[in-house]
OpenMM code with the backbone's topology and positions (N, CA, C; nanometers):
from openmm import Vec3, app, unit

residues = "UNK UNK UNK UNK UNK UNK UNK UNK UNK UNK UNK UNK UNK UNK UNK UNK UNK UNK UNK UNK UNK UNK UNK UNK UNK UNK UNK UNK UNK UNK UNK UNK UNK UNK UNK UNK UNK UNK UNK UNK UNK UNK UNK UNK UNK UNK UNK UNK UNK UNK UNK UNK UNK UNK UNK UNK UNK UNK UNK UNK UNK UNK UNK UNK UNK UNK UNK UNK UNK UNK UNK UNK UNK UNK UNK UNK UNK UNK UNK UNK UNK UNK UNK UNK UNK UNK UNK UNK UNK UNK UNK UNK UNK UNK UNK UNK UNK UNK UNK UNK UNK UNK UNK UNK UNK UNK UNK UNK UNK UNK".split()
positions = [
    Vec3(0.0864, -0.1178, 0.0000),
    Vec3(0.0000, 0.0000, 0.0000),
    Vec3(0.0901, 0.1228, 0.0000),
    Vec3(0.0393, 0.2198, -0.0679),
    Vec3(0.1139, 0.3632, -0.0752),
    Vec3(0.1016, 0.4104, 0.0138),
    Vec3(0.1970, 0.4839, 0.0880),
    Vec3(0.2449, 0.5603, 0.1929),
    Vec3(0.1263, 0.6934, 0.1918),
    Vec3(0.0816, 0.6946, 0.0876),
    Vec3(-0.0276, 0.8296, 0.0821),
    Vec3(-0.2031, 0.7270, 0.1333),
    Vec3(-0.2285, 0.6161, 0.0356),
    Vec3(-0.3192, 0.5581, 0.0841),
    Vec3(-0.3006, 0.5211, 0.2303),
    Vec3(-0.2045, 0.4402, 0.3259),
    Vec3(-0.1887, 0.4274, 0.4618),
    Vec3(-0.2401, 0.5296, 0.5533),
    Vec3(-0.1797, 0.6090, 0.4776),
    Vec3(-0.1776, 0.7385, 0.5662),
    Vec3(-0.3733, 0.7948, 0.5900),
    Vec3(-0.3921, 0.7915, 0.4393),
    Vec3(-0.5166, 0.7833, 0.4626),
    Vec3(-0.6347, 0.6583, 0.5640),
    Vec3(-0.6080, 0.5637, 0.5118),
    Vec3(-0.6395, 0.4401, 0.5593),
    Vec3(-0.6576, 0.4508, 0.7328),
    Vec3(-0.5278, 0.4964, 0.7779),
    Vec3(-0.4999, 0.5681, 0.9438),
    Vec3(-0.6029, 0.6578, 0.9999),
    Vec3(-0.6225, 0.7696, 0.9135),
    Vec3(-0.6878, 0.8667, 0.8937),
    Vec3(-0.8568, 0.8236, 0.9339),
    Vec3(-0.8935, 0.7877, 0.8524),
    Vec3(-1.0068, 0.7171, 0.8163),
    Vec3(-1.0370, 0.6100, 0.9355),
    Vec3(-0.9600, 0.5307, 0.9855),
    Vec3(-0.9622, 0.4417, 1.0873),
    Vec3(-0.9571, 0.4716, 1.2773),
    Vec3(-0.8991, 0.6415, 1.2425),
    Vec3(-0.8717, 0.6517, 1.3392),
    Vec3(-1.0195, 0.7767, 1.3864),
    Vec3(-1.1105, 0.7938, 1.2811),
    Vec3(-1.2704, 0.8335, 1.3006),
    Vec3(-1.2327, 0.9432, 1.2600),
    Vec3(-1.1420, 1.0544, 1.1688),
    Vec3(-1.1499, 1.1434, 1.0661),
    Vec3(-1.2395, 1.1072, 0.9468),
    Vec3(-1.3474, 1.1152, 0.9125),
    Vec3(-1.4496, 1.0911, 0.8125),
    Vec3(-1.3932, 1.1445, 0.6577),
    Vec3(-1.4381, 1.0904, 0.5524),
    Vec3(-1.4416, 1.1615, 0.4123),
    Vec3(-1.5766, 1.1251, 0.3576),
    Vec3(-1.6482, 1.2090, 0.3744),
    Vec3(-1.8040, 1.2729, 0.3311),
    Vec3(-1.7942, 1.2755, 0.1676),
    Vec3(-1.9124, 1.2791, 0.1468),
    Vec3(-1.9411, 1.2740, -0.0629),
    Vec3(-1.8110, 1.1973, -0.1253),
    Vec3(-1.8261, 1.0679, -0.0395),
    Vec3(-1.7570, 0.9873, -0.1291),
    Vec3(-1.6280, 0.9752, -0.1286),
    Vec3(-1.5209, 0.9769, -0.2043),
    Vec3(-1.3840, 0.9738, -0.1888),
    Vec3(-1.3299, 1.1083, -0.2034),
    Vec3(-1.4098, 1.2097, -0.2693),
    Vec3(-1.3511, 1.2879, -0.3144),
    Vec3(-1.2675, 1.3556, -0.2433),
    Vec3(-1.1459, 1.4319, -0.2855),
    Vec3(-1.0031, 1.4618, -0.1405),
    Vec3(-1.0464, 1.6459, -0.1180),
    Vec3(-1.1651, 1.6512, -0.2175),
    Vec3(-1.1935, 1.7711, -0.1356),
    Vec3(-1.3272, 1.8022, -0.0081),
    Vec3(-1.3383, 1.6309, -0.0192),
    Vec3(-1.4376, 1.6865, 0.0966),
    Vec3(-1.3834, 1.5785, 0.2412),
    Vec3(-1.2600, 1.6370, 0.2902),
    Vec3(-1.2529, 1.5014, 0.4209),
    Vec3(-1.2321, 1.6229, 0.5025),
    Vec3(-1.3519, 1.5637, 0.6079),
    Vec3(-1.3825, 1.6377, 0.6889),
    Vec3(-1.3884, 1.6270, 0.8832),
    Vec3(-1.3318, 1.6912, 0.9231),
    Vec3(-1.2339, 1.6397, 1.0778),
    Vec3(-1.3824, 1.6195, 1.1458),
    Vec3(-1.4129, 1.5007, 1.1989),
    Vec3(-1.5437, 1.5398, 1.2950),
    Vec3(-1.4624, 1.6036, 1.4502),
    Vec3(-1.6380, 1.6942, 1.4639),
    Vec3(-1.5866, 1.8035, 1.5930),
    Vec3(-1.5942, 1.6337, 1.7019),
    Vec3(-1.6869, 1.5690, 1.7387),
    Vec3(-1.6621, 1.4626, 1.8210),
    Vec3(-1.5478, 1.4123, 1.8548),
    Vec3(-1.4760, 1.3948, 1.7833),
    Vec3(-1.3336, 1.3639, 1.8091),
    Vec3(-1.2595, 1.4190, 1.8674),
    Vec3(-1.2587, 1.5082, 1.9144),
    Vec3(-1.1883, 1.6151, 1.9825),
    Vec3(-1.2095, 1.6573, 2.1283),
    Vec3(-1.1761, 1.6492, 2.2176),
    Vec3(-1.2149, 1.7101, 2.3954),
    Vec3(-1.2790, 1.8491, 2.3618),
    Vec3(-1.3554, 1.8742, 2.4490),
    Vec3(-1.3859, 1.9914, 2.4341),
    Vec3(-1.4096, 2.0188, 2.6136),
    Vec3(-1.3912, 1.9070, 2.7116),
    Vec3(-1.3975, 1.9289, 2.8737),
    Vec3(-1.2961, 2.0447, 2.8943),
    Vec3(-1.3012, 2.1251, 3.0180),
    Vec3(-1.2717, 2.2399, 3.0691),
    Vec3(-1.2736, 2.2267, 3.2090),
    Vec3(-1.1919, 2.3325, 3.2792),
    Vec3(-1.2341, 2.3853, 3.3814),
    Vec3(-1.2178, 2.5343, 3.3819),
    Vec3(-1.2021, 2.6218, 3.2938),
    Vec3(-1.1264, 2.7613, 3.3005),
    Vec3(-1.1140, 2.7881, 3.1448),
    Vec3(-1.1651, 2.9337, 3.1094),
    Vec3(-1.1298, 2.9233, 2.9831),
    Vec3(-0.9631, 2.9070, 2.9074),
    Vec3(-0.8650, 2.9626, 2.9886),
    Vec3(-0.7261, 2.9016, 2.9459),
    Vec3(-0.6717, 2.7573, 2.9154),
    Vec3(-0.8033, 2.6182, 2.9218),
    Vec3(-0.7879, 2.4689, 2.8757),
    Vec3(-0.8219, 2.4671, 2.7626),
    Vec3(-0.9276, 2.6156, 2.6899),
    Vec3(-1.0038, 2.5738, 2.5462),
    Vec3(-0.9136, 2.6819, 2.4451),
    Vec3(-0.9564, 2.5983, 2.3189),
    Vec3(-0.8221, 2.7051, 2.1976),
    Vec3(-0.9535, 2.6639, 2.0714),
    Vec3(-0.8944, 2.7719, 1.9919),
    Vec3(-1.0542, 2.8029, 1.8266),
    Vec3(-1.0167, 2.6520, 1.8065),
    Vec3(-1.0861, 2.6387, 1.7320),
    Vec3(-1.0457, 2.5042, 1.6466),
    Vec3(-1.1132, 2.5513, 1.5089),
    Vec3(-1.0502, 2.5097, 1.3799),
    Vec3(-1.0944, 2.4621, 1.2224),
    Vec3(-1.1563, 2.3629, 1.2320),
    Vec3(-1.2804, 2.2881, 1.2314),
    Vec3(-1.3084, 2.1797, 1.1966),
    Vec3(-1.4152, 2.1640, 1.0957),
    Vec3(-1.4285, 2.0537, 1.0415),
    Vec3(-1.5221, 2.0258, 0.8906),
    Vec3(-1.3946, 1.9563, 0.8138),
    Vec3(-1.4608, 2.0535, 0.6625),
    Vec3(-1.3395, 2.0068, 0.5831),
    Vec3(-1.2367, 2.0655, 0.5684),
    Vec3(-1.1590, 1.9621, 0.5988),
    Vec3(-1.0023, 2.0206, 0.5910),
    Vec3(-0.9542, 2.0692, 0.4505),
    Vec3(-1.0239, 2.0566, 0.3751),
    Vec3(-0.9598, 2.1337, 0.2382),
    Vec3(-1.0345, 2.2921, 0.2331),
    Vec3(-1.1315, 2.3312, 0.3056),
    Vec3(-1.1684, 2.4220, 0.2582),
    Vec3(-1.0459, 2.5484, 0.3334),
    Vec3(-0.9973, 2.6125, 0.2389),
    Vec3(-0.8441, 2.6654, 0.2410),
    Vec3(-0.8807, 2.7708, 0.3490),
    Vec3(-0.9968, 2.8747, 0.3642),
    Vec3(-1.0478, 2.9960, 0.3870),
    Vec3(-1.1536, 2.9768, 0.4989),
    Vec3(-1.1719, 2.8845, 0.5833),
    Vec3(-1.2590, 2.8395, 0.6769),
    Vec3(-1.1738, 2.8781, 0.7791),
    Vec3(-1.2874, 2.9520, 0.8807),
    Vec3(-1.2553, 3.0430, 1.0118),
    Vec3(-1.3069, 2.8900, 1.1085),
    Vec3(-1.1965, 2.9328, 1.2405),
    Vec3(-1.2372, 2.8798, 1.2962),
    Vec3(-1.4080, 2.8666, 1.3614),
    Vec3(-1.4551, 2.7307, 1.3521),
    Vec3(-1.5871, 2.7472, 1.3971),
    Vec3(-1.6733, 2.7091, 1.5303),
    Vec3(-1.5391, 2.6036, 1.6259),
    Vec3(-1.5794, 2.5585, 1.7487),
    Vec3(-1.4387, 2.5823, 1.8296),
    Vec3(-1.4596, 2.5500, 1.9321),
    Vec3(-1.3355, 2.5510, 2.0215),
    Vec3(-1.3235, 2.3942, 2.0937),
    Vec3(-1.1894, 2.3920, 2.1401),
    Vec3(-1.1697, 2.2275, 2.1645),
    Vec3(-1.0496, 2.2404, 2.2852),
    Vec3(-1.0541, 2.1403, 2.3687),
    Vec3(-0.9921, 2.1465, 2.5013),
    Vec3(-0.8187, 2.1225, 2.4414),
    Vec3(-0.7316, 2.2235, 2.5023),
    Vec3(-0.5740, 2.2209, 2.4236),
    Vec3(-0.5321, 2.0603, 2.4421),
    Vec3(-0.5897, 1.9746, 2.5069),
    Vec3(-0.5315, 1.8096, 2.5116),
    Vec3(-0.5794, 1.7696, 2.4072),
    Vec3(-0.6719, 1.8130, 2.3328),
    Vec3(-0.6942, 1.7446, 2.1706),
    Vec3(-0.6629, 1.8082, 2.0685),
    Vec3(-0.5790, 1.9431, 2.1071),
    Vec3(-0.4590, 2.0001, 2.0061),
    Vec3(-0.4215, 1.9828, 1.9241),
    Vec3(-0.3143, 1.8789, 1.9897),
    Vec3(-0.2422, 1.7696, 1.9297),
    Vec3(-0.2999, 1.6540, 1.8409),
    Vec3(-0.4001, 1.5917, 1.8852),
    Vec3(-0.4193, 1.5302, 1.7724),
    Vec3(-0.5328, 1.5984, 1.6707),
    Vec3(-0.6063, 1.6963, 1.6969),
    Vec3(-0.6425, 1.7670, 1.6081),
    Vec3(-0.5597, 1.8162, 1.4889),
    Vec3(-0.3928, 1.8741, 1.5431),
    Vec3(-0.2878, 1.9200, 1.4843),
    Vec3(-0.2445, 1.7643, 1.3483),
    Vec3(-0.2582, 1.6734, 1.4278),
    Vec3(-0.1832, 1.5261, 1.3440),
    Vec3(-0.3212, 1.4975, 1.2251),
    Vec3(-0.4061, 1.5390, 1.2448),
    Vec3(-0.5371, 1.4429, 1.1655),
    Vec3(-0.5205, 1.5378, 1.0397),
    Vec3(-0.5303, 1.6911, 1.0818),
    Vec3(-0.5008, 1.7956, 0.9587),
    Vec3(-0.3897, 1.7967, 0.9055),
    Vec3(-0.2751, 1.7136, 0.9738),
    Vec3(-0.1396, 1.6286, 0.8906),
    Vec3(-0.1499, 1.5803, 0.8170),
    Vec3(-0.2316, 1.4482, 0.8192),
    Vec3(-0.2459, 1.3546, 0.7803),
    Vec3(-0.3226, 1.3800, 0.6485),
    Vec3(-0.4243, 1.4609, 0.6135),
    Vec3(-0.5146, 1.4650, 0.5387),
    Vec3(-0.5352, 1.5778, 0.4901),
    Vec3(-0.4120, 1.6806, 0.4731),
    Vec3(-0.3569, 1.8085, 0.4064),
    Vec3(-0.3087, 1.7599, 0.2560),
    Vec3(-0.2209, 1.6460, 0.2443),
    Vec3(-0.1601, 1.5996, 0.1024),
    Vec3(-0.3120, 1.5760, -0.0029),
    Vec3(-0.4024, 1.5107, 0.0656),
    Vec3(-0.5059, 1.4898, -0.0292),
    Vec3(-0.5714, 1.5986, -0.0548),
    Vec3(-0.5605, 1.6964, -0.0217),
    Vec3(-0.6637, 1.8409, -0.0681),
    Vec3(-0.5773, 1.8446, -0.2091),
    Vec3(-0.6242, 1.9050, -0.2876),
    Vec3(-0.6080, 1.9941, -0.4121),
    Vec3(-0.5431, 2.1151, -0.4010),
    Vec3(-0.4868, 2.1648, -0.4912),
    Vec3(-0.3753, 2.3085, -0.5063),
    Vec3(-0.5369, 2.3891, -0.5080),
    Vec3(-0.5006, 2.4949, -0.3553),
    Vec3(-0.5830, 2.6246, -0.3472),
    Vec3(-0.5358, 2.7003, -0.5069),
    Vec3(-0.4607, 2.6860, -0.5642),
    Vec3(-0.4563, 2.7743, -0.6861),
    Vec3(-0.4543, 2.9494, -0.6727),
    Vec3(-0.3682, 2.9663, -0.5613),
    Vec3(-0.3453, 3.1090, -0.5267),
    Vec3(-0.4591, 3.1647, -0.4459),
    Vec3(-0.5464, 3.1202, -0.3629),
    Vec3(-0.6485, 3.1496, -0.3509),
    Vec3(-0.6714, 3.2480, -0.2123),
    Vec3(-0.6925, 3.3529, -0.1891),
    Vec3(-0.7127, 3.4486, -0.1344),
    Vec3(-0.7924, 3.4478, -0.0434),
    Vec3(-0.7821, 3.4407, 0.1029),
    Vec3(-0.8775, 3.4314, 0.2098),
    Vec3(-0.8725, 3.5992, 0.2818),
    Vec3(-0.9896, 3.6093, 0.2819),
    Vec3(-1.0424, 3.7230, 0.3844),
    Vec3(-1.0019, 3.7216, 0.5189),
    Vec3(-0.9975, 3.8171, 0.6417),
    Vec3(-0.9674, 3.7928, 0.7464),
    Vec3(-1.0894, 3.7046, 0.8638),
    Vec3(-1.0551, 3.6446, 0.9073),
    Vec3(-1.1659, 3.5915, 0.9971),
    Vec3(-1.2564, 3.6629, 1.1230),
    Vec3(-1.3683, 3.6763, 1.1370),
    Vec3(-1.4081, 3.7285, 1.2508),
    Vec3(-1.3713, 3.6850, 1.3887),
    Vec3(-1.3712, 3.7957, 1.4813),
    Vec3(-1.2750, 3.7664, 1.5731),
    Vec3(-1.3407, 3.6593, 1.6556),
    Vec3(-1.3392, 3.5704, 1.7718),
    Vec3(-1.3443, 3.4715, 1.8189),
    Vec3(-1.2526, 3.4522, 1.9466),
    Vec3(-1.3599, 3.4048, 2.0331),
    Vec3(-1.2967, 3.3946, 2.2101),
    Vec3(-1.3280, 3.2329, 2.2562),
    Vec3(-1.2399, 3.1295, 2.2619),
    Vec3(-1.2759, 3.0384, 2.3032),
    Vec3(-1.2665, 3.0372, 2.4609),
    Vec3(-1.3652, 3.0151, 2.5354),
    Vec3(-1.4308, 2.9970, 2.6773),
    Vec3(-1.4763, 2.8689, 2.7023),
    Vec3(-1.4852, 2.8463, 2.8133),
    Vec3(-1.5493, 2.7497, 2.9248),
    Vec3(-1.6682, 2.7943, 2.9685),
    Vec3(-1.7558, 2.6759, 2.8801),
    Vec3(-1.9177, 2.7387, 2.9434),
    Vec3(-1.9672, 2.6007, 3.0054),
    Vec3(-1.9788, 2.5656, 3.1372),
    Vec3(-2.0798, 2.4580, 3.1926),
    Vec3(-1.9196, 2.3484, 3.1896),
    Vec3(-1.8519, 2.3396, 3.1693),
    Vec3(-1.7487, 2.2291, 3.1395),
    Vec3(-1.6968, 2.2104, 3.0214),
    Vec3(-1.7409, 2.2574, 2.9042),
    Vec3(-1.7198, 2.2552, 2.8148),
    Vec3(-1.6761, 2.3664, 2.6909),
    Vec3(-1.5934, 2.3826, 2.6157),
    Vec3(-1.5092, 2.4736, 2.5694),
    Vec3(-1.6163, 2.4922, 2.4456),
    Vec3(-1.6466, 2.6346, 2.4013),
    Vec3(-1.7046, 2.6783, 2.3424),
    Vec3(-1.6613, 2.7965, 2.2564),
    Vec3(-1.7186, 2.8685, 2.1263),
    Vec3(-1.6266, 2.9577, 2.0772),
    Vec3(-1.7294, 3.0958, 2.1039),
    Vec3(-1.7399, 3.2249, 2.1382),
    Vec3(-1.7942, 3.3312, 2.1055),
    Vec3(-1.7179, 3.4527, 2.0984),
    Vec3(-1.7743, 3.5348, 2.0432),
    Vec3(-1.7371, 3.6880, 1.9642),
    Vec3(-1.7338, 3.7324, 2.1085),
    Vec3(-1.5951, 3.8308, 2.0601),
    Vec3(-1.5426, 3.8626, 2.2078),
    Vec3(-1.6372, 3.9973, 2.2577),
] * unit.nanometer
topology = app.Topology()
chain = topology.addChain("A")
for resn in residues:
    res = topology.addResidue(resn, chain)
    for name in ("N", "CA", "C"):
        topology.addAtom(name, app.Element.getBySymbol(name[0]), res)
C-alpha cells in the first residue's frame, strides 16, 4: 500500500471521516473527536473543523488544548489529499474567544 493511501487508511480508521464519497476535497475532521472538557477558559483554543480542504474556513468551534495535538496530526495527515488552493485568497476571519461554558469549551465573539 502507498504511503499516501496508509496514511489515509490511518486517517479514516482513526474516526477522521471523508463525506461525498472519496472525493479529497471533501474530508472532513469530525468536531466529536476532539475534547472539548474544561475547567477555566485558558484549557479551550478556536479550532478549524469540517473540511479540511476548505483553504479559507474560520475557525468554527473551540476544543480542550489536550486534543490540540491530535487535532494538529489528523489535519497532517489529510492536508496531502486536498487539491492546489490555486493562489487562492482568504479574507480575514471574525474575531473569536474560546471559553469554558458549563465544562465545556465553546467559541464566542469577544
Amino acid at each position: 500500500m502507498s504511503r499516501a493511501r496508509w496514511t489515509l487508511a490511518v486517517a479514516l480508521a482513526a474516526g477522521v471521516s471523508a463525506g461525498c464519497g472519496t472525493s479529497p476535497q471533501h474530508l472532513v475532521l469530525d468536531p466529536a473527536r476532539y475534547a472539548t472538557a474544561c475547567t477555566a477558559a485558558a484549557d479551550c483554543v478556536p479550532a478549524r473543523l469540517g473540511d479540511v480542504c476548505a483553504r479559507c474556513a474560520c475557525p468554527g468551534a473551540a476544543i480542550s488544548r489536550t486534543g490540540l495535538a491530535l487535532l494538529q496530526a489528523d489535519v497532517t495527515a489529510l492536508l496531502p489529499f486536498c487539491g492546489d488552493p490555486g493562489g487562492q485568497v482568504c479574507g480575514p476571519c471574525p474575531a473569536a474567544v474560546a471559553v469554558c461554558d458549563a465544562g465545556h469549551c465553546a467559541l464566542e465573539a469577544p
